[in-house]
C-alpha positions as CSV (number, residue, x, y, z in Angstrom):
1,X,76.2,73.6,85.5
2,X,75.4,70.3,84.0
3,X,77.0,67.4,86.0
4,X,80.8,66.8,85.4
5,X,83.3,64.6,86.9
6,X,86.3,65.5,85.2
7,X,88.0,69.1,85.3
8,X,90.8,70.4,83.9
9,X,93.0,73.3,86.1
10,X,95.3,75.5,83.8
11,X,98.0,76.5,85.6
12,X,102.0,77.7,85.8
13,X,103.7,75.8,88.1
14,X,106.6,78.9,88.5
15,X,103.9,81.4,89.5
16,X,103.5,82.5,92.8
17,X,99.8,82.9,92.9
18,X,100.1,79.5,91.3
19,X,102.3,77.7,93.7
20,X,99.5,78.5,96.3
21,X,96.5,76.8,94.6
22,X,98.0,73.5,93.1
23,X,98.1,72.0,96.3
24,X,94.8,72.7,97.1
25,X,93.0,71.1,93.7
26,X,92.8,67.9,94.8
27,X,91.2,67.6,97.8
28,X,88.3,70.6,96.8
29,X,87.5,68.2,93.6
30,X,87.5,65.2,95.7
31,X,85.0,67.2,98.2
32,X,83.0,68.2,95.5
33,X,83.1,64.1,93.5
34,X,85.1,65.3,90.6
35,X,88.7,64.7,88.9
36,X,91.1,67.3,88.2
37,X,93.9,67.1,85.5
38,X,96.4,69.8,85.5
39,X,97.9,71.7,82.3
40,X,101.4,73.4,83.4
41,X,101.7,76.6,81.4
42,X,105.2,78.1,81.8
43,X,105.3,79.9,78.6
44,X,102.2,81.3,77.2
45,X,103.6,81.5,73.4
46,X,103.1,77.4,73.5
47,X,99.9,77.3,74.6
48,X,98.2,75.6,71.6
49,X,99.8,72.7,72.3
50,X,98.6,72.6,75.8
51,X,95.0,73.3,74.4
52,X,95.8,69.9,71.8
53,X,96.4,68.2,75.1
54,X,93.1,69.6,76.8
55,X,91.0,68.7,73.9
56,X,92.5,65.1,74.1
57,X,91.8,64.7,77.9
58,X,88.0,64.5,78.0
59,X,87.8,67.2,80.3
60,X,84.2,69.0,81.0
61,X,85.3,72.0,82.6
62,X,88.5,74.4,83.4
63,X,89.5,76.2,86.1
64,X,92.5,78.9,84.9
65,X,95.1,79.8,87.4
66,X,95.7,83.5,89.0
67,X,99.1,84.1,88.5
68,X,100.5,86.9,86.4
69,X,101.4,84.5,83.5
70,X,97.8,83.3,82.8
71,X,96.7,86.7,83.4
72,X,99.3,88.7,80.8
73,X,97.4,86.6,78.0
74,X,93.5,86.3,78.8
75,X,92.7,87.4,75.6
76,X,94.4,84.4,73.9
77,X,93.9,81.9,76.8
78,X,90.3,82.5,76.8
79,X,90.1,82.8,72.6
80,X,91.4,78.8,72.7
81,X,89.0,77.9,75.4
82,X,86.2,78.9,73.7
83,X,87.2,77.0,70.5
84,X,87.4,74.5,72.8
85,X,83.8,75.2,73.7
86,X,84.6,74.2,77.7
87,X,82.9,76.4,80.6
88,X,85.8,78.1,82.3
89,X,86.3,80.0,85.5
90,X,89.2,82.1,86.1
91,X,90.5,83.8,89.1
92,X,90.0,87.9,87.5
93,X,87.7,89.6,86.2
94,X,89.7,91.2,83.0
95,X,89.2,87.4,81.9
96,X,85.5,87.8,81.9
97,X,85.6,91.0,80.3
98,X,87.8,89.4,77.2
99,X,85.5,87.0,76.8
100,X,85.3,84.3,79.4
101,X,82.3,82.6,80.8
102,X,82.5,83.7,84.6
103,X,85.3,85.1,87.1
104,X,85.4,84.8,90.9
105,X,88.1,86.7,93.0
106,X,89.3,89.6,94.5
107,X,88.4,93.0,92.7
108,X,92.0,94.0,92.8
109,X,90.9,97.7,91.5
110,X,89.8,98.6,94.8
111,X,93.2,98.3,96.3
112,X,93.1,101.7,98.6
113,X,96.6,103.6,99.6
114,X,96.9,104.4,102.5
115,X,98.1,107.9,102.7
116,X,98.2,108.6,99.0
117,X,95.4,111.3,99.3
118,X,96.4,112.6,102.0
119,X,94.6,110.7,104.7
120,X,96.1,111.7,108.7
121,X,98.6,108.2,108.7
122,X,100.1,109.8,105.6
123,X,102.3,112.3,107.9
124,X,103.5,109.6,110.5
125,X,104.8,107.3,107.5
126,X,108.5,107.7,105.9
127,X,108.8,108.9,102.6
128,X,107.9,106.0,100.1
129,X,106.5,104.0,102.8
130,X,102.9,104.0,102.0
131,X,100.9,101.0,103.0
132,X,98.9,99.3,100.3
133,X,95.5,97.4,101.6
134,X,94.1,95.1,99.7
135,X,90.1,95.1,99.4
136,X,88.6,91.6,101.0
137,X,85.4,91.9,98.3
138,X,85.1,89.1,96.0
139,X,83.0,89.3,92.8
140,X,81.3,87.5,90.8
141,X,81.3,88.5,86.9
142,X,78.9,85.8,84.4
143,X,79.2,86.2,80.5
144,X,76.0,85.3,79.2
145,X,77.5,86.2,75.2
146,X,80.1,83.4,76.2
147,X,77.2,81.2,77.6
148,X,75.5,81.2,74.8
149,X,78.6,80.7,72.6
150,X,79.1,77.3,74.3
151,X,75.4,76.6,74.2
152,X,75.3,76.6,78.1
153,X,72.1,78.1,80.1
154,X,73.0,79.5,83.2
155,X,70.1,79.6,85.8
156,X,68.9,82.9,86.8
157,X,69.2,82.2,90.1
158,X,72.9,82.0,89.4
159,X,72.7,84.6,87.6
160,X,71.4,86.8,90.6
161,X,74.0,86.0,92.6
162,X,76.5,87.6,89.8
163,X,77.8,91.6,90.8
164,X,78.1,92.2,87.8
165,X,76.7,90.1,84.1
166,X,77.8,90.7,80.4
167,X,75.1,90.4,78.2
């Protein structure tokens, strides 16, 4: 990425997911010698005025929040911030897949049940009990279409790292 020092972080205050990772922004831009500005999204059908207030805040980069909000409307979110024309990272990988430049998290489709095919705790658990495990595998999706929409260049040795790129 080209040297920044002002990000913006997209995010809804209400969410859960959410609530977890505003406390955190400031101190992992500090580390890294960057600003952050937060956009609170609480209702997704307003979100072109929080884009207006974006485009007016000189920021070189967004981070989008996980939380189910955000996620029920990637393919909007990430239509604005493309006309935007920011680089954007967002917690899931549906984003990338819609159209964002790059995701980093958890690839939530390998959640495994425990017990739902018939595996030998299946017979010690009550009814309706299964136990749900959540992968601990991040991933790293790049989308070089929405690189190139943007007029970025991402090194390929950035791009190597990527489990999976969208060309």
């Amino acid at each position: 990425m080209p040297a920044f020092a002002r990000v913006g972080a997209i995010v809804n205050p209400d969410d859960a997911q959410d609530v977890l990772t505003i406390p955190r922004l400031p101190a992992a831009t500090r580390a890294l010698g960057v600003t952050v500005e937060q956009f609170e999204v609480r209702d997704v059908t307003k979100f072109d005025a929080v884009a207006a207030a974006i485009g007016g805040a000189g920021v070189e980069a967004l981070l989008v929040g996980d939380g189910p909000t955000l996620n029920s409307a990637r393919a909007d979110i990430v239509a604005i911030v493309a006309r935007l024309r920011l680089p954007a990272m967002y917690g899931f990988r549906e984003f990338a897949e819609a159209g964002g430049l790059m995701s980093y998290g958890y690839n939530l489709p390998m959640r495994i049940a425990d017990g739902q095919a018939g595996g030998q705790n299946s017979q010690r658990r009550p009814p309706g009990r299964s136990a749900v495990r959540a992968a601990c595998r991040y991933e790293l999706i790049v989308n070089l279409k929405a690189a190139k929409a943007i007029g970025l260049t991402i090194p390929d040795s950035f791009v190597l790292l990527a489990d999976e790129v969208i060309e």
